[in-house]
C-alpha positions, 0 to 999 in steps of 0.5 A: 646762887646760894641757897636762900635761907628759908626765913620761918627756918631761921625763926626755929633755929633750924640748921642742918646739912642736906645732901643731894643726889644730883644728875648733871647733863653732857651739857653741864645742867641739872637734869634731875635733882633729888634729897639723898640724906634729909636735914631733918628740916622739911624747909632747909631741904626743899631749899637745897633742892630749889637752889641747885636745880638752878645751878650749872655744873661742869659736865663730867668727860669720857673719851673727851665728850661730856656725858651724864653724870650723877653726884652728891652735892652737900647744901650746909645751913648755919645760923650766923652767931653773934 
């Protein structure tokens, strides 16, 4: 599912884009997650990590078996205009 958009950030017009370091499982799951560059929005950057904490990934493969992972995952809040 996509982020939510935190509603009292929508109220301030804050947008921004999070970065977070994710630790994806052999079995495709967030084994940990974790803010690696801050929006500069404390609500947009806790957001991101709830979201992708639920997220499932393909998991990454060595030899042919799935193991343990860690990659950035870009989280982009945009205010629709118009």
């Amino acid at each position: 599912p996509r982020p939510v958009y935190p509603r009292m950030a929508r109220r301030r017009g804050q947008e921004g884009e999070v970065m977070i370091r994710v630790s994806i499982l052999g079995s495709g799951r967030v084994g940990s997650a974790s803010v690696a560059r801050s929006s500069g929005h404390r609500l947009l950057d806790r957001a991101a990590l709830k979201a992708i904490k639920g997220w499932s990934f393909q998991p990454a493969r060595r030899g042919g078996k799935a193991v343990t992972a860690t990659l950035t995952v870009p989280v982009i809040f945009r205010l629709e205009q118009g």
